[in-house]
N, C-alpha and C positions, 0 to 999 in steps of 0.2 A: 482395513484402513490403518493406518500411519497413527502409530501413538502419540507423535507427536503433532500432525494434523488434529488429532482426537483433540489434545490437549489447548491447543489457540483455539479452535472451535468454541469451546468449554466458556471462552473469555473475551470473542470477537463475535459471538452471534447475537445480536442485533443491532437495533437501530443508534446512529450516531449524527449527532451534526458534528460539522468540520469549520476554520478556520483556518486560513493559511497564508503565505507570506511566499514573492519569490521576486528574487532581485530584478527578473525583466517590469514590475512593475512595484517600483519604490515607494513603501507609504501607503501601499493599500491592501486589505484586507479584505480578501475571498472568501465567501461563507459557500456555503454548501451543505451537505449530505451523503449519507452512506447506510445501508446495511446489511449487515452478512447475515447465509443462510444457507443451510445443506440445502443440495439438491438431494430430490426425495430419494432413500435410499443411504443417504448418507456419504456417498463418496469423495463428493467434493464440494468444498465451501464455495461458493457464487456471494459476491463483491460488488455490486455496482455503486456506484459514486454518481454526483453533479452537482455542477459548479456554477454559481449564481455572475459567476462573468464570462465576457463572449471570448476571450484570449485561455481560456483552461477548459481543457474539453474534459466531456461526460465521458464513465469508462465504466467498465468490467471484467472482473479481475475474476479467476476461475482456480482455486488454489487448489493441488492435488496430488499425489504420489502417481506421476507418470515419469517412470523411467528415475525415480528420485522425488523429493518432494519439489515441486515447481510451481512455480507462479505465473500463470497465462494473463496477458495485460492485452486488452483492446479499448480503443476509445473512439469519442464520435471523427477526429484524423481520418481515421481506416488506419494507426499503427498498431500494431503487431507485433508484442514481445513477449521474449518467454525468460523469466528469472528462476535462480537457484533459489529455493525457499530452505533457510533455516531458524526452524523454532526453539528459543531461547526462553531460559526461567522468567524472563520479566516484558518479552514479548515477542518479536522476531525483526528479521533481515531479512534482504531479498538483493540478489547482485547480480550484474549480468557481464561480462565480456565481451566487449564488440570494437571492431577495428574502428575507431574515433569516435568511437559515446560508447563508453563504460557507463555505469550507473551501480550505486548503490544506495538505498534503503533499510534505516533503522529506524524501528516503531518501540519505543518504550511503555507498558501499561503502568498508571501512575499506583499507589498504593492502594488505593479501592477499587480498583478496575475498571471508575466509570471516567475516564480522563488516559487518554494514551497522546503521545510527543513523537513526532517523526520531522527526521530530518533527512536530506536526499543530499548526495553528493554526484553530481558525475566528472567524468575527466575524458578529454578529444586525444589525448596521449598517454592513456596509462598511467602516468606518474605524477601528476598537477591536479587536483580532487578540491573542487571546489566548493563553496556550499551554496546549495538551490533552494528547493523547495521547504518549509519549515510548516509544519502540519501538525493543529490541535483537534483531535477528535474526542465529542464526549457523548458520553453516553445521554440519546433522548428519550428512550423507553426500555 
C-alpha cells in the first residue's frame, strides 16, 4: 500500500456530515453525508457520499494506487471519472485533464482533524478556473 494512501487513510476514515455551496444553486445550502473506509484488506479507501437535494447526486469514490495514486469517482449520473490523487501534509488534491472539463479538488484538514474545507474549480478551456463547488465536512463519529 501507498504510504501515502496509508497516511489520508489515518485522517479520512470515518464518518462525516457535509455542507456545501455551488453557484448553479445561489443561497442554498446542501447537507449531506459521507464516510471513508478500507475495503477489507486494506487496499483501497471506498468513499461514498449523499446529498440531501435532488440536483447533487449520490457517489463513490474508490481511492487507490492503480498505476499511481488515483481517485475513481461514480455517482448516481452513471459518470465515471478517474483523478490524479495527491496526498499533502494538511490533506489532499485530486485533478483531472480532459478536453472541456478539467477539474480540480483541494480538501484542507482544519487543525484538529475533525473539520476539513474543499473547494472545486473546473475550467471548459484549460486556462479560465472557476470556482464551483465549496464543501464543509465534519467529523460525526
Amino acid at each position: 500500500m501507498s504510504a501515502d494512501l496509508e497516511r489520508l487513510g489515518r485522517r479520512l476514515v470515518r464518518a462525516w456530515t457535509t455542507e456545501a455551496t455551488h453557484p448553479a444553486v445561489p443561497g442554498t445550502i446542501v447537507s449531506g453525508s459521507a464516510e471513508a473506509q478500507w475495503l477489507e484488506g486494506e487496499p483501497f479507501l471506498i468513499f461514498p457520499s449523499q446529498n440531501d437535494h435532488p440536483d447533487f447526486p449520490d457517489s463513490v469514490s474508490i481511492l487507490g494506487d492503480t498505476d499511481g495514486l488515483r481517485w475513481h469517482y461514480f455517482d448516481s449520473r452513471g459518470v465515471h471519472r478517474i483523478y490524479e490523487l495527491r496526498v499533502t501534509d494538511d490533506g489532499w488534491e485530486i485533478a483531472r485533464d480532459a478536453p472541456q472539463f478539467s477539474q480540480r479538488l483541494t480538501v484542507r484538514f482544519q487543525v484538529d482533524d475533525n473539520t476539513m474545507e474543499g473547494r472545486s474549480k473546473p475550467a471548459t478551456d484549460d486556462e479560465t478556473w472557476k470556482d464551483d463547488l465549496q464543501i464543509t465536512y465534519r467529523r460525526s463519529r
